[in-house]
N, C-alpha and C positions, 0 to 999 in steps of 0.2 A: 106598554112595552110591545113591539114587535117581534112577531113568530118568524124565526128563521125559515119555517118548511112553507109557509102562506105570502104568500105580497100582500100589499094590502091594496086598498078599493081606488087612491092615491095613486099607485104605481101603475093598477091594469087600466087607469081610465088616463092615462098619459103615456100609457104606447110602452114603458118602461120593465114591463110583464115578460120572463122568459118564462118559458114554461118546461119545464124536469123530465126527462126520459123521452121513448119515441112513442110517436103514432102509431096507429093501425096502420094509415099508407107507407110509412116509410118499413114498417116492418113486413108485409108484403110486398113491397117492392125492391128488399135484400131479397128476403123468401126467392123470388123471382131471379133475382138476378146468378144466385147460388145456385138454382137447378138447372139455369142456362149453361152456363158453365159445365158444372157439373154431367150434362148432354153432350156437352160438346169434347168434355177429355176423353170420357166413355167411346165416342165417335173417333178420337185419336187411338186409344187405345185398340179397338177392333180392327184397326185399318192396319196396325202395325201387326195385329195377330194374324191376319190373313198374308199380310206379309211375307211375316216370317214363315208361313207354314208354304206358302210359293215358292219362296226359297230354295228351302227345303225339299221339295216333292223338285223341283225343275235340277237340284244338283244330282241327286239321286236316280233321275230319269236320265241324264244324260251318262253317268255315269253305268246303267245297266245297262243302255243302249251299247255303248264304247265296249261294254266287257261281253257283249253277246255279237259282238260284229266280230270282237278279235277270237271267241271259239266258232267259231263260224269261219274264218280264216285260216285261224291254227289247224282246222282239220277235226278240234274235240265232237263238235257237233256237225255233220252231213252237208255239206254247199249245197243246199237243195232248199228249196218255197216249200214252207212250213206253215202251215194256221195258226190260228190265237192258240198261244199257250200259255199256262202260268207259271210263274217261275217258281223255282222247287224251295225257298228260303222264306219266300211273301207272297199269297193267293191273289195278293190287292194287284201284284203288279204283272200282265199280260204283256208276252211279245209275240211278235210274228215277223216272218221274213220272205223276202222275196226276191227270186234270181232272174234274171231276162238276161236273156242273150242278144247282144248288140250286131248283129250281123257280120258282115266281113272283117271285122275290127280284131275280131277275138279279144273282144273284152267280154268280160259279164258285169251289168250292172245286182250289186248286194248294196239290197235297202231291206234294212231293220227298221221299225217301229215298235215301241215301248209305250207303254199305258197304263194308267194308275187310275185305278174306278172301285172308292173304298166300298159299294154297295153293291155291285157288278155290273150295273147298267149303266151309270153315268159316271163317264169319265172326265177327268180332273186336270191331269196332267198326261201328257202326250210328247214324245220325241221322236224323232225320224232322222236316221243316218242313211247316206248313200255313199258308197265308194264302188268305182270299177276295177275289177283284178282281171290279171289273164285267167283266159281259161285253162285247168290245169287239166284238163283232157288230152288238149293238146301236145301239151307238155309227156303225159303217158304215153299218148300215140308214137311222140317223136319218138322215147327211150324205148319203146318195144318194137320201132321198124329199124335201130340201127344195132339189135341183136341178133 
C-alpha cells in the first residue's frame, strides 16, 4: 500500500516527484523581496513627512512675513531697519527689516525677511517680502508747511 505523505522510488526516478512546501531559496528570496519593499514605503513615507512639514513652515513664513510688513505699515511698529529679532509668540521664528530710500522717487523700498532656525543656527525656512511706499515724511513735511 502507498504512503500518501512519501512518492515512492517509481515516481521520483520518472521525473513524477513534486516535492511539499518551500525551499530555503525561495524563502530568502520572499525574505528579500518583503524588505525591499518594505525600504522602499519607509522611503515614501519620509519624503511625504518632510513634505508635509515644508509645507507647513513655508505657509506660516509667508504668513509672518505678510503680518510684520503690514505692522510695519500700519504704523504699530517703527518704519525703520530693524536686526534679527525673534518673534514674541515663537523664539524659532526671527525677523528683520530693512528701509532704503530710493532716491528722487520718494519711494522707500520695506523688505522684510522671516526665518525659522529650530536650533538657532541653521535655518530651515526663509521668506522675503519687498514692497515700496511713499515716504511718509514727506507727507508730514507737506501737512506742517501749509500751517
Amino acid at each position: 500500500m502507498r504512503s500518501l505523505c512519501r512518492a515512492s522510488l517509481e515516481d521520483r526516478s520518472r521525473g513524477r516527484y513534486q516535492p511539499q512546501g518551500l525551499t530555503l531559496l525561495e524563502i530568502l528570496l520572499s525574505t528579500a523581496i518583503l524588505l525591499g519593499s518594505l525600504t522602499a514605503i519607509m522611503q515614501v513615507l519620509n519624503v511625504g513627512h518632510n513634505s508635509r512639514l515644508s509645507a507647513v513652515l513655508n505657509a506660516e513664513g509667508v504668513l509672518r512675513c505678510e503680518s510684520m510688513m503690514g505692522e510695519l505699515l500700519a504704523g504699530v511698529r517703527p518704519l525703520a531697519s530693524s536686526s534679527v529679532e525673534a518673534f514674541d509668540d515663537n523664539p524659532n521664528w526671527m525677523w528683520s527689516a530693512s528701509i532704503s530710500d530710493q532716491g528722487s522717487t520718494s519711494l522707500l523700498r520695506v523688505e522684510v525677511v522671516v526665518e525659522h532656525s529650530p536650533n538657532g543656527d541653521q535655518v530651515n525656512s526663509s521668506h522675503a517680502l519687498i514692497r515700496y511706499v511713499r515716504d511718509p515724511q514727506i507727507f508730514l513735511e507737506a501737512a506742517g508747511g501749509n500751517e
